[in-house]
py3Dmol code that shows the C-alpha trace and the ligand (Angstrom):
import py3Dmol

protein = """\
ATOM      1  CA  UNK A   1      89.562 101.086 106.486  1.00  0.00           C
ATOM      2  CA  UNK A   2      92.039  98.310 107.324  1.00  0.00           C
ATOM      3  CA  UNK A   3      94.779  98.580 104.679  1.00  0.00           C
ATOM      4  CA  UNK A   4      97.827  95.776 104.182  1.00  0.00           C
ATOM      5  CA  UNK A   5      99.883  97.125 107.240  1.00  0.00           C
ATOM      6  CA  UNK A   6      96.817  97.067 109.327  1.00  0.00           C
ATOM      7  CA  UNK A   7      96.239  93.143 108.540  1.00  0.00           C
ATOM      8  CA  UNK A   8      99.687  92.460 108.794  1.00  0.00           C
ATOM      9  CA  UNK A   9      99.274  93.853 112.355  1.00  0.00           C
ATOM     10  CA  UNK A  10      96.601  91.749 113.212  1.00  0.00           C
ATOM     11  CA  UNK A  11      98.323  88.499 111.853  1.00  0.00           C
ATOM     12  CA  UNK A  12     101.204  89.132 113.442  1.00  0.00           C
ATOM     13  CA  UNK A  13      98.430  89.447 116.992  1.00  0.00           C
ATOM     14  CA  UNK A  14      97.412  86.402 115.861  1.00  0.00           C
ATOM     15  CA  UNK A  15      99.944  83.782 115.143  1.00  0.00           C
ATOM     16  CA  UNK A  16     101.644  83.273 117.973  1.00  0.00           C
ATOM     17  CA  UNK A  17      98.593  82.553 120.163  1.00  0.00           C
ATOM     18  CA  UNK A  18      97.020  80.263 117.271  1.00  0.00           C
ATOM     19  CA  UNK A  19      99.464  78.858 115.430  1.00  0.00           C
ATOM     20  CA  UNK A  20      99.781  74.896 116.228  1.00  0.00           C
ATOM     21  CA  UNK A  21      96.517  75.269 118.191  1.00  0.00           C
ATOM     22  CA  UNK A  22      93.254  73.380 118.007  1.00  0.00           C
ATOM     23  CA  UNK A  23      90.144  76.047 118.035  1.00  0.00           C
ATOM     24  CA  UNK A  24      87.128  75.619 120.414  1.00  0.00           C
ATOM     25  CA  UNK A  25      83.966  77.199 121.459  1.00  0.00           C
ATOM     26  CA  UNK A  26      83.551  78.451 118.095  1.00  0.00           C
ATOM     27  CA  UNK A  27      80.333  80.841 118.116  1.00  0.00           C
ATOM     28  CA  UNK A  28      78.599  83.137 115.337  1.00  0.00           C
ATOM     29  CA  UNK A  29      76.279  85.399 116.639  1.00  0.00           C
ATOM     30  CA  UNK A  30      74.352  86.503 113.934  1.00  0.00           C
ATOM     31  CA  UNK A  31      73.973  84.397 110.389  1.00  0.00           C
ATOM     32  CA  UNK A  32      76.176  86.921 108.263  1.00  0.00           C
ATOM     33  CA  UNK A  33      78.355  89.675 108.049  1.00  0.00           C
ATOM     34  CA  UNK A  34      78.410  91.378 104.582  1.00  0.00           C
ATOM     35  CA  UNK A  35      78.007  87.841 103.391  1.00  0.00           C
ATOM     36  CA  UNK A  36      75.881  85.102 104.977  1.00  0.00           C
ATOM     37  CA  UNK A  37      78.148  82.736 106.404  1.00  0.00           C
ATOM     38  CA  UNK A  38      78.796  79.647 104.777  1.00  0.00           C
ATOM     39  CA  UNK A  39      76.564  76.210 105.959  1.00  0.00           C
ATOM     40  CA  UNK A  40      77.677  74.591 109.311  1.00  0.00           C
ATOM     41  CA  UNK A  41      80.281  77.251 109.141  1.00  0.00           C
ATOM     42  CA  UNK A  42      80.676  77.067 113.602  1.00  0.00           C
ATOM     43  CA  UNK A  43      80.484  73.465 113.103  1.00  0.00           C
ATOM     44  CA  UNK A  44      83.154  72.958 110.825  1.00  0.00           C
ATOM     45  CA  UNK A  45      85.894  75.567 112.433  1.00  0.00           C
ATOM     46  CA  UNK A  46      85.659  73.440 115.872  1.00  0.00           C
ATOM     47  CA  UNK A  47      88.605  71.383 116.946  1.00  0.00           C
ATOM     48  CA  UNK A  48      90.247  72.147 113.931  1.00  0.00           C
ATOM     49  CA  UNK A  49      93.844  72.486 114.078  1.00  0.00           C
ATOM     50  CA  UNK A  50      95.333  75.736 113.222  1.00  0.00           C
ATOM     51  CA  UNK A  51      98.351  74.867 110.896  1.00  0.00           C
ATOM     52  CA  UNK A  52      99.833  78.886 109.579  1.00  0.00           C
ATOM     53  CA  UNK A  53      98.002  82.096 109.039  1.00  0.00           C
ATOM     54  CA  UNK A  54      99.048  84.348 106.602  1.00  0.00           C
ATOM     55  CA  UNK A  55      98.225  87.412 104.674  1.00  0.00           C
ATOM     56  CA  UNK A  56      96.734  87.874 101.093  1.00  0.00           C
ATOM     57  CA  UNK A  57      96.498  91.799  99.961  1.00  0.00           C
ATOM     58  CA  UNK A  58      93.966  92.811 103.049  1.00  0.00           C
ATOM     59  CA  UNK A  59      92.546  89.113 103.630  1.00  0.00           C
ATOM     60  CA  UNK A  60      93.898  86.857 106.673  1.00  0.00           C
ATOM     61  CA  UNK A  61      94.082  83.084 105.517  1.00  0.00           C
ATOM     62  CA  UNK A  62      94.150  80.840 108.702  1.00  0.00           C
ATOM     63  CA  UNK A  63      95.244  77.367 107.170  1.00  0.00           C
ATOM     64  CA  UNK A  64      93.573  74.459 108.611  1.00  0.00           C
ATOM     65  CA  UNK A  65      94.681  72.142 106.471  1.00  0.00           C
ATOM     66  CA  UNK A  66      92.212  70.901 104.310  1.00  0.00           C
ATOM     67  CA  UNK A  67      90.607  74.248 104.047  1.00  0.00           C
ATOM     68  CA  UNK A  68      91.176  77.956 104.926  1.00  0.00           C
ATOM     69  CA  UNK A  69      89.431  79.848 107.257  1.00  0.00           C
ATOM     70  CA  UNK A  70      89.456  83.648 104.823  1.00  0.00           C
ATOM     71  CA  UNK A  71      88.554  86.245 107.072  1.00  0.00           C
ATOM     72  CA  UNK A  72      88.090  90.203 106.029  1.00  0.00           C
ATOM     73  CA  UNK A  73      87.944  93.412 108.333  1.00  0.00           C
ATOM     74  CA  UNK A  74      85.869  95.141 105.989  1.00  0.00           C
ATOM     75  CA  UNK A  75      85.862  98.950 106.776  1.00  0.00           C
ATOM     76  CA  UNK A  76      85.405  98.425 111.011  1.00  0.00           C
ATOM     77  CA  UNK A  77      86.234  95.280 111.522  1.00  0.00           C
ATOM     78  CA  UNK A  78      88.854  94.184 114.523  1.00  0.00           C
ATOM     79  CA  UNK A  79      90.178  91.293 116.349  1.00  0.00           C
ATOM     80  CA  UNK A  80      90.180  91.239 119.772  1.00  0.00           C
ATOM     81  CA  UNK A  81      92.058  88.746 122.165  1.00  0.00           C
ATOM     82  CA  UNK A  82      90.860  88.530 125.965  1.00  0.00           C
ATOM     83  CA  UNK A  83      92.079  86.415 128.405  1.00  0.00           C
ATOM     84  CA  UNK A  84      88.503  83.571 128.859  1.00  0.00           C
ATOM     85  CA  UNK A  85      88.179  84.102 131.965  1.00  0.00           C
ATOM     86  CA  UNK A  86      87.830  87.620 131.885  1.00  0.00           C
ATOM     87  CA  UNK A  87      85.662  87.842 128.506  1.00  0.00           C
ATOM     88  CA  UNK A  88      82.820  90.125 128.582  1.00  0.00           C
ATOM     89  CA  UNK A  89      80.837  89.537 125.278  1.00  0.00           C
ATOM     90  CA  UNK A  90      81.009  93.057 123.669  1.00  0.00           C
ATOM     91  CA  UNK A  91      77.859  94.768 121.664  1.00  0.00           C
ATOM     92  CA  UNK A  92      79.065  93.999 117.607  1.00  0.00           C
ATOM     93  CA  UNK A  93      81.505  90.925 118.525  1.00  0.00           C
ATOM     94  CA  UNK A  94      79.955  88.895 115.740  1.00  0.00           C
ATOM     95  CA  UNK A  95      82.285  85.686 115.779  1.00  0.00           C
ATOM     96  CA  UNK A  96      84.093  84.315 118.804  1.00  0.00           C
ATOM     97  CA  UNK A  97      86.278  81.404 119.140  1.00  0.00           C
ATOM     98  CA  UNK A  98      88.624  80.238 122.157  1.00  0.00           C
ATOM     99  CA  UNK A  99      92.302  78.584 121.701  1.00  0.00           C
ATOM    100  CA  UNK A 100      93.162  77.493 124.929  1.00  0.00           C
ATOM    101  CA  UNK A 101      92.685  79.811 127.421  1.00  0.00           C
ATOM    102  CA  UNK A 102      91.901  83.095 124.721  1.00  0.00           C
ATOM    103  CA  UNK A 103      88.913  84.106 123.819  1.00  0.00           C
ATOM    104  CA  UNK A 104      89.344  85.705 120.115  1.00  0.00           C
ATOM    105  CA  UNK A 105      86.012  88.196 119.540  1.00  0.00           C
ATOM    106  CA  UNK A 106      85.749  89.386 115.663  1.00  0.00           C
ATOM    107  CA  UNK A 107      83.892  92.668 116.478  1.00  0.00           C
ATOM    108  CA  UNK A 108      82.213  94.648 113.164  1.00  0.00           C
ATOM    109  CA  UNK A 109      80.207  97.933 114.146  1.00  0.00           C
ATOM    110  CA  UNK A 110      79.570  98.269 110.260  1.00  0.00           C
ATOM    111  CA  UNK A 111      79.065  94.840 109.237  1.00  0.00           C
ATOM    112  CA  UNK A 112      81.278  95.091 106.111  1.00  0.00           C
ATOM    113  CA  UNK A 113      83.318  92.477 107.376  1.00  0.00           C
ATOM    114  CA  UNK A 114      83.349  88.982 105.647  1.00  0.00           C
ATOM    115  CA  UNK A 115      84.232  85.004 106.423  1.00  0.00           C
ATOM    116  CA  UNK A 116      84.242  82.216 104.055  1.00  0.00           C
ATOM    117  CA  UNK A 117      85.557  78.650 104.592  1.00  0.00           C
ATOM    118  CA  UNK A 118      87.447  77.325 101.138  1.00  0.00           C
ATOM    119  CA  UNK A 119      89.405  73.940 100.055  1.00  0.00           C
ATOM    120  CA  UNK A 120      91.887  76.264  98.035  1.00  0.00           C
ATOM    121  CA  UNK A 121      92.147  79.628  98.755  1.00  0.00           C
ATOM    122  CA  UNK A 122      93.978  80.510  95.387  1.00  0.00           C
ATOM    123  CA  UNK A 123      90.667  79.739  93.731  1.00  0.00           C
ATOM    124  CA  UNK A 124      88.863  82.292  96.062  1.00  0.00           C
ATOM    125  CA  UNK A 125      87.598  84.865  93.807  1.00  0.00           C
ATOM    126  CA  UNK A 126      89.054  87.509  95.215  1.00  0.00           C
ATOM    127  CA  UNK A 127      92.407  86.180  95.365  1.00  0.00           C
ATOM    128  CA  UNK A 128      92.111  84.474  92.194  1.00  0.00           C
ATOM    129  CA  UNK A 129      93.102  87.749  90.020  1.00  0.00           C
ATOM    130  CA  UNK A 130      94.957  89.271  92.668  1.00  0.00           C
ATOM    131  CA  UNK A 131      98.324  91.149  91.613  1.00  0.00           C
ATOM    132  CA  UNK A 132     101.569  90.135  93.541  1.00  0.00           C
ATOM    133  CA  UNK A 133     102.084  91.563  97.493  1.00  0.00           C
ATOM    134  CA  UNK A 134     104.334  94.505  96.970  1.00  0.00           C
ATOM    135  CA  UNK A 135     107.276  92.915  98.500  1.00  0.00           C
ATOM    136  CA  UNK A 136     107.306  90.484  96.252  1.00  0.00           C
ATOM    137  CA  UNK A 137     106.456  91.753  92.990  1.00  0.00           C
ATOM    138  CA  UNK A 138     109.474  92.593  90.517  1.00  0.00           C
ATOM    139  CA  UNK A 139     110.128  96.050  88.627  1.00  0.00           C
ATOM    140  CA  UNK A 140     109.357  95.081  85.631  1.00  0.00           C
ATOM    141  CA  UNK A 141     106.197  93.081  86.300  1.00  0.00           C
ATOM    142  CA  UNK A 142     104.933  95.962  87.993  1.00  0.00           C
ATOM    143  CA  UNK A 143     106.046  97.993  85.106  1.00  0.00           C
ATOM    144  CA  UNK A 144     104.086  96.099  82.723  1.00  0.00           C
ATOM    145  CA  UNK A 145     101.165  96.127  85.115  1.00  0.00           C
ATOM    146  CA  UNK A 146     100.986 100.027  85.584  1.00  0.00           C
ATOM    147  CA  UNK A 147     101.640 100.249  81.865  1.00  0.00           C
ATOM    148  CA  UNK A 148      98.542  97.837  81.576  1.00  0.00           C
ATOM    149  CA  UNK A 149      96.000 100.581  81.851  1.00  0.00           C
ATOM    150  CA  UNK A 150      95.079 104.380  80.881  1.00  0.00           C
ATOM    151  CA  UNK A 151      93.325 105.222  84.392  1.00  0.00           C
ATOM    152  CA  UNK A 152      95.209 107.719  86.468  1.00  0.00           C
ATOM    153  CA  UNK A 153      98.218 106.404  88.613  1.00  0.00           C
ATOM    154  CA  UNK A 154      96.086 106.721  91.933  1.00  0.00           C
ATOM    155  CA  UNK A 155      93.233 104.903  90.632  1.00  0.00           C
ATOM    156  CA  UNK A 156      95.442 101.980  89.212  1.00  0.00           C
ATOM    157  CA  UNK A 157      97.538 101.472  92.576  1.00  0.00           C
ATOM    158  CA  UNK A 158      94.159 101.006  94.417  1.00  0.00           C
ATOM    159  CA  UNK A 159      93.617  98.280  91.830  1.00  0.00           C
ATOM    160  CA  UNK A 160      94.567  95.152  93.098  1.00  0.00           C
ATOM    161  CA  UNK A 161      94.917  93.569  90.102  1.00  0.00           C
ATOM    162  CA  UNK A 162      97.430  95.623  89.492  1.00  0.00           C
ATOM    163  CA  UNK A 163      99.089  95.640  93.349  1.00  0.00           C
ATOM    164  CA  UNK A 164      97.473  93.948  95.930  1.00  0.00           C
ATOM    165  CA  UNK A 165      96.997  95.543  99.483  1.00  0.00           C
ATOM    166  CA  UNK A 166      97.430  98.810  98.730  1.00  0.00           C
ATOM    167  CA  UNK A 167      94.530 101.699  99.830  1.00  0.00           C
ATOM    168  CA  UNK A 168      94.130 105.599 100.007  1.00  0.00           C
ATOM    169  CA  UNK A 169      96.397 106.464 103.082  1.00  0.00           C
ATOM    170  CA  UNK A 170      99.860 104.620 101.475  1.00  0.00           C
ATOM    171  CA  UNK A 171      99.079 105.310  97.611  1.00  0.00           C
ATOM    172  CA  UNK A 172      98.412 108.871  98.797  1.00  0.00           C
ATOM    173  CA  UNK A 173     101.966 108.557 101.136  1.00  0.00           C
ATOM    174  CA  UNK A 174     103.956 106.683  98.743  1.00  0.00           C
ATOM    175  CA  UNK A 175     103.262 109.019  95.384  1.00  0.00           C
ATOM    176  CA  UNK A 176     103.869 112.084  97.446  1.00  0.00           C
ATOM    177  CA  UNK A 177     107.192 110.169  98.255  1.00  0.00           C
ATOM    178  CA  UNK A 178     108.068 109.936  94.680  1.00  0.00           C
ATOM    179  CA  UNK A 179     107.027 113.035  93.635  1.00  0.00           C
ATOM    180  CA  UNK A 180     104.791 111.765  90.917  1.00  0.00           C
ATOM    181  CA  UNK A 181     101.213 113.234  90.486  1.00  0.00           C
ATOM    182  CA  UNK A 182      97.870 110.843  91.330  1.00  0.00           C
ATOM    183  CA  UNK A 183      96.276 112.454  88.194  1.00  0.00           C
ATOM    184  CA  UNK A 184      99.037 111.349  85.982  1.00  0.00           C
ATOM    185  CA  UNK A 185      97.860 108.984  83.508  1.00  0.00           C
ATOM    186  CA  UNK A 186      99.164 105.556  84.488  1.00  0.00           C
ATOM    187  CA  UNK A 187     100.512 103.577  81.384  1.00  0.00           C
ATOM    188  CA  UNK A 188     102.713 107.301  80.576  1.00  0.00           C
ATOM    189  CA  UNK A 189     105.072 106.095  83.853  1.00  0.00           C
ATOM    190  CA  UNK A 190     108.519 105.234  83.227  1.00  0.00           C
ATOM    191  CA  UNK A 191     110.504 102.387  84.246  1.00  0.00           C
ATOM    192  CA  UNK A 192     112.687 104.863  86.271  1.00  0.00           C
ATOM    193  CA  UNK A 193     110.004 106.059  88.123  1.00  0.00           C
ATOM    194  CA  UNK A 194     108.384 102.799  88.373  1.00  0.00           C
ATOM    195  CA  UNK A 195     111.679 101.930  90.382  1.00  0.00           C
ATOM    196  CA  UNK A 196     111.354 104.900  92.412  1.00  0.00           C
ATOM    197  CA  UNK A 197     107.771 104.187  93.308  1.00  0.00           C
ATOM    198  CA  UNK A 198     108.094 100.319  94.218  1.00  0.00           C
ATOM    199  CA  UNK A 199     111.075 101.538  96.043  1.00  0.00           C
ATOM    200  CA  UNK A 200     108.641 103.986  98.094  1.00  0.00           C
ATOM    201  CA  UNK A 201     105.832 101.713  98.412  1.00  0.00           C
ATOM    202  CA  UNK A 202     107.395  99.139 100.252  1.00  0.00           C
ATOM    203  CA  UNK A 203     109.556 101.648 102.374  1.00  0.00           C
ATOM    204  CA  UNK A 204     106.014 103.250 103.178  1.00  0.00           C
ATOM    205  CA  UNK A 205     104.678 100.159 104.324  1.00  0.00           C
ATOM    206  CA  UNK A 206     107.641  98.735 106.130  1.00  0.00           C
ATOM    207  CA  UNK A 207     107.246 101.782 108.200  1.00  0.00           C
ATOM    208  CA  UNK A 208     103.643 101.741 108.738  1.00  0.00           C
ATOM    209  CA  UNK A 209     103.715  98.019 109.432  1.00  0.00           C
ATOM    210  CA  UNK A 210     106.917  99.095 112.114  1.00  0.00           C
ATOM    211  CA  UNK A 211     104.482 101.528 113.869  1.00  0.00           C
ATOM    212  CA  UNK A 212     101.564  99.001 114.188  1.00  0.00           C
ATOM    213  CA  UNK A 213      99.563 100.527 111.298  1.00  0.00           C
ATOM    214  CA  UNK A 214      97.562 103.978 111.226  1.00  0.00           C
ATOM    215  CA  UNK A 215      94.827 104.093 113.605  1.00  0.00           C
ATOM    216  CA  UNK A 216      92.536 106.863 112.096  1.00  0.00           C
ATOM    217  CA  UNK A 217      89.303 105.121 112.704  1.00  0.00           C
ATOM    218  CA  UNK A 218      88.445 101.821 114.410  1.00  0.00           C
ATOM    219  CA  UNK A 219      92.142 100.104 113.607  1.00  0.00           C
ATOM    220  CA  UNK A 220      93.397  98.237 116.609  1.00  0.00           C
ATOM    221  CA  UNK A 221      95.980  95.287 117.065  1.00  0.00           C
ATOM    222  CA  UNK A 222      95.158  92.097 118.543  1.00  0.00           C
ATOM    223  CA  UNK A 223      95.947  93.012 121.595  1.00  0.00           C
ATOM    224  CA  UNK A 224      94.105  96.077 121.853  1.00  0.00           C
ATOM    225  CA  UNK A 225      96.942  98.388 121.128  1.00  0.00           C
ATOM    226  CA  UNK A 226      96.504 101.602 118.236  1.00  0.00           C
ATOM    227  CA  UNK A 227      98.525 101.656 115.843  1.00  0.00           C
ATOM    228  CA  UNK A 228     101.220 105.107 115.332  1.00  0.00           C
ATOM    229  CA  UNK A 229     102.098 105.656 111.756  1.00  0.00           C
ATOM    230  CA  UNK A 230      99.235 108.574 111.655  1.00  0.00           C
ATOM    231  CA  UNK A 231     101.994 110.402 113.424  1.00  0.00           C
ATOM    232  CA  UNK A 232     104.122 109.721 110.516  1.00  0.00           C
ATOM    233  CA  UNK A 233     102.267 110.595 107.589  1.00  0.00           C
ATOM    234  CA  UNK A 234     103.368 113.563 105.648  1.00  0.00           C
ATOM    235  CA  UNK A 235     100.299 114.148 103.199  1.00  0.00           C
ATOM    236  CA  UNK A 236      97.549 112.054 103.420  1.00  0.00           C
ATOM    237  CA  UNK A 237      94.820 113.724 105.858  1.00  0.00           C
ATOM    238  CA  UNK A 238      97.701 117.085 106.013  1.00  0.00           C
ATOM    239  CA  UNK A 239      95.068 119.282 103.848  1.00  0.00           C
ATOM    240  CA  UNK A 240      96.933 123.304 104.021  1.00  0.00           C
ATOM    241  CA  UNK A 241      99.896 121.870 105.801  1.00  0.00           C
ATOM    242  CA  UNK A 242     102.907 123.187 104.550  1.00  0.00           C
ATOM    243  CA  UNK A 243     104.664 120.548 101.910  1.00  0.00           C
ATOM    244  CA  UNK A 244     107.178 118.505 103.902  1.00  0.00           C
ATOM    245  CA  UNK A 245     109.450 118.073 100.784  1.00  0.00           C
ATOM    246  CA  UNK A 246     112.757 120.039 101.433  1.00  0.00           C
ATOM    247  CA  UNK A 247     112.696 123.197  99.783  1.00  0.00           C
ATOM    248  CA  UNK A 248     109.296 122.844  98.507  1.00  0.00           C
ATOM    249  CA  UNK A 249     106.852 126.286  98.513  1.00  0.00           C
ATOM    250  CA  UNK A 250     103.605 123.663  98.550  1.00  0.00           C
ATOM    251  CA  UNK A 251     100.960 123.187 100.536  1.00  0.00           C
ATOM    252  CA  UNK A 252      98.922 119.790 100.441  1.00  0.00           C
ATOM    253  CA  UNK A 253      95.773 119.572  98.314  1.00  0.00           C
ATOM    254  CA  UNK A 254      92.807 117.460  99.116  1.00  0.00           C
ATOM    255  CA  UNK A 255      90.648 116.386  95.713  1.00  0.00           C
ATOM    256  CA  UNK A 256      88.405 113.904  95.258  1.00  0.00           C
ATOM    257  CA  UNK A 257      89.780 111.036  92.628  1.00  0.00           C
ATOM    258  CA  UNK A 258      86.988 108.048  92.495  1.00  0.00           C
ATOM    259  CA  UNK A 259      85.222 108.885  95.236  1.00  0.00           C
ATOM    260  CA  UNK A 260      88.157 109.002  97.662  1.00  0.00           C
ATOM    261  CA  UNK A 261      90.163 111.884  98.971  1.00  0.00           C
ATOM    262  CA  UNK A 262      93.474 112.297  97.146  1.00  0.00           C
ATOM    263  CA  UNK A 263      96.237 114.208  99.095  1.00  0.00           C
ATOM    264  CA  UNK A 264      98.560 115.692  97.022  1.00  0.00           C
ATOM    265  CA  UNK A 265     101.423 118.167  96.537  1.00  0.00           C
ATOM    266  CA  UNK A 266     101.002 120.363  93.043  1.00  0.00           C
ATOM    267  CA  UNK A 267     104.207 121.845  93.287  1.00  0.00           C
ATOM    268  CA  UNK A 268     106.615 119.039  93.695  1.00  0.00           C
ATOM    269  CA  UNK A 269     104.274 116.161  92.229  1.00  0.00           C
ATOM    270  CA  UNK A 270     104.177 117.294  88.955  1.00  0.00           C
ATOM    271  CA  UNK A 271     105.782 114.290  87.075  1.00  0.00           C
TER     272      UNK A 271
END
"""
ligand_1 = """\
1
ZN
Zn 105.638 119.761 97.629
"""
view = py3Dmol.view(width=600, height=400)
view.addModel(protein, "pdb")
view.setStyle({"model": 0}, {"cartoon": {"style": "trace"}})
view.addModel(ligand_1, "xyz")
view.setStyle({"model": 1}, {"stick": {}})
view.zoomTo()
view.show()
């Protein structure tokens, strides 16, 4: 599933071959992804000018001035940019669209994808209760926001009403970083180790966003290329690896916490 450094990937694929351009050809090949579509929604994308697209937690916000184009990867979802005249309409590319001589093809094996068209994107739900990005949020807010709840630490970073954009691979990554424990109840955290965490979670996702993302399953950049930062992680999918931690005896644990695999050290993530 396409976490925050995966969508940063693909925005970064994106902007400099749509930014400032008008968008053309716009076709939907099916009436919905997870969602139906909303009315006219072809009609109203074409010859609109694209003014900025940015990134919300794991939604991609292409400004068009009077409204935003929100798009979502869902679990499988990718972006794919061809030259036009060497497009080959792909099985699953759902939504395609050309700025000048690219052909952009939104392509969603799993259909959990999801496109909306909005006059203000802050009153989106999704975004509307959405915590601050991680780079941006302060210590203390996010303090006050992990203190907020009694739901184990893991559960509450996947919250993102409590940090937006984060999923399993970099809560797993940036905890293990920390050395605190997923199970630990989450409003029992410190402000020291809140520090400490922030501190990791951003360093975790500079890195991953660096190395193009992870590509475990279907992640791919714009461009086609896989991301690397599976090469770099240290617990998340390491089940009986040794513990990378110097000097720790571990060996990485796999349980399930909510329904997702949890990664974990017991020996040096005891906090
Ligand atoms: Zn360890």
């Amino acid at each position: 599933m396409p976490e925050l450094p995966e969508v940063e990937t693909v925005c970064r694929g994106l902007r400099p071959f749509m930014e400032g351009k008008l968008l053309k050809n716009v076709t939907c090949h099916r009436q919905n992804l997870r969602n139906p579509f909303p009315p006219m929604f072809a009609e109203r994308l074409e010859q609109q000018k694209v003014v900025s697209i940015l990134r919300r937690g794991k939604y991609i916000l292409v400004n068009l001035g009077d409204y935003t184009w929100i798009m979502h990867l869902g679990m499988s979802g990718r972006i794919q940019r061809n030259l036009a005249k060497d497009y080959i309409h792909q099985k699953h590319d759902h939504v395609v669209w050309q700025v000048d001589g690219v052909i952009f093809a939104f392509n969603d094996a799993r259909r959990f994808g999801d496109m909306d068209l909005v006059s203000s994107y802050a009153d989106y739900s999704p975004l509307k209760n959405m915590a601050p990005e991680p780079f941006e949020i302060s210590n203390d807010e996010f303090y006050k926001r992990l203190k907020s709840t009694s739901r184990p630490l893991k559960t509450a970073l996947l919250d993102q009403s409590i940090i937006a954009g984060l999923g399993n691979i970099y809560v797993c990554e940036a905890l293990w970083q920390s050395g605190l424990s997923p199970f630990k109840t989450s409003n029992t955290i410190t402000l020291s180790q809140t520090k400490v965490l922030l501190k990791n979670v951003v360093e975790v996702l500079e890195r991953a966003i660096t190395a193009g993302g992870s590509t475990l399953r279907d992640h791919r950049a714009v461009d086609g290329a896989l991301g690397y930062f599976q090469n770099q992680l240290k617990v998340y999918d390491q089940k009986d690896k040794h513990c990378l931690t110097a000097n720790c005896p571990g060996t990485i644990k796999r349980e399930a916490q909510a329904g997702r695999s949890t990664y974990y050290c017991e020996i040096c993530q005891k906090n």
